[in-house]
N, C-alpha and C positions, 0 to 999 in steps of 0.2 A: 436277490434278483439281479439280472447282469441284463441292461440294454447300454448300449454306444449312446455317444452323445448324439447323433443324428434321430435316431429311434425316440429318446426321450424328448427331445423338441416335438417330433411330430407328437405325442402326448400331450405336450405343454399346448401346440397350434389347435389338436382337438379339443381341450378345455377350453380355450377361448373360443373356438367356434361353437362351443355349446349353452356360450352366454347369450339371453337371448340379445337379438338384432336389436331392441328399441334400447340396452344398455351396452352394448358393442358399438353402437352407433354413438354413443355419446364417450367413448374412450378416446377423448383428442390429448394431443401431447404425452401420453404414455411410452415407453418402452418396456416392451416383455420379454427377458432377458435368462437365461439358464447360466446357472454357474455351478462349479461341484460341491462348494461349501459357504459358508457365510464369510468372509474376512475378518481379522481380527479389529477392525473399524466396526464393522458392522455387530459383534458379538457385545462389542463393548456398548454400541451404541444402547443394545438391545438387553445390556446386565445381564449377559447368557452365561451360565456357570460352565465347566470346561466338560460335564459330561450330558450338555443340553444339545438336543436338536433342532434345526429350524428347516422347515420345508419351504417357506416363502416369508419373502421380505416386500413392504409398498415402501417406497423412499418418494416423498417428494407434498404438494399441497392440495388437499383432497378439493373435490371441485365443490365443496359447500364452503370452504375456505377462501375461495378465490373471488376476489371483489373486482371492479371494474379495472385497475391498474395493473391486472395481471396479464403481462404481456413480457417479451421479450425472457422468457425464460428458459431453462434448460428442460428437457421433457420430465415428468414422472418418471420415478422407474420400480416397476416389478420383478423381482429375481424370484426364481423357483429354483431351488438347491437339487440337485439329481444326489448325493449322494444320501442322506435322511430319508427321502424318498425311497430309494434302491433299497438301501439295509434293513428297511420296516417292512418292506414289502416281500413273500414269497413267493408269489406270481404276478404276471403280468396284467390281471385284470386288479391285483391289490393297488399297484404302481400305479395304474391307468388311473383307479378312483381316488387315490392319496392327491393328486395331480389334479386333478378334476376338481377336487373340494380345495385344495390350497390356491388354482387360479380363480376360484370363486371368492374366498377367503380376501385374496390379496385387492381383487379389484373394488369389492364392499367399502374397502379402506379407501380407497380411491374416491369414490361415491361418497364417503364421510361417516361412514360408518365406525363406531368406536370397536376396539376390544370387545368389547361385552356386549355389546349390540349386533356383533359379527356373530359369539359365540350364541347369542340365544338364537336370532335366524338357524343359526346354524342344526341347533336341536329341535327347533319347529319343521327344518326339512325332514332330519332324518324321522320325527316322528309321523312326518304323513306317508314317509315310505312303507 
């Protein structure tokens, strides 16, 4: 699949707009960020082997984490990778939903959601679709 980077942000802006408002409204200090690939910081951080993909990364202290002296911090940050995205995807509506479930993915973490507690939500949607 081939979008510009401008194209895929609006992607990235529609997944977050599709979060509903009573958890979009509680997204303080976050940034939601597009990049083409993971950094070699970030692969490592995440023991990604050299022929792993990563569609989205959450960097930062989820807000079940954060006690009363959290202040003065730098924001979250969410990155959604465009190229893992592109390459998996063969149309535009594949890209749009890759996108859609990894801004969802990435913000759960955010929320305090584990690994594993992302992926089961995760299969409980697709099963009521």
């Amino acid at each position: 699949m081939n979008l510009n980077r401008k194209q895929f942000e609006q992607l990235v802006a529609d997944g977050v707009a599709a979060i509903p408002a009573k958890f979009r409204a509680r997204l303080k200090n976050v940034a939601i960020v597009v990049e083409g690939e993971p950094t070699a910081d970030q692969r490592q951080q995440m023991a990604m082997r050299d022929d792993e993909d990563l569609y989205g990364l959450y960097e930062g202290v989820p807000l079940t984490e954060r006690g009363e002296h959290y202040s003065l911090v730098l924001p979250d940050k969410i990155t959604i990778f465009m190229k893992a995205a592109l390459e998996d995807s063969a149309t535009e509506a594949e890209v749009r939903q890759i996108v859609r479930d990894t801004v969802w993915h990435e913000i759960a973490h955010h929320f305090g959601y584990s690994e594993t507690e992302v992926e089961k939500r995760e299969a409980e949607r697709e099963n009521e679709n």
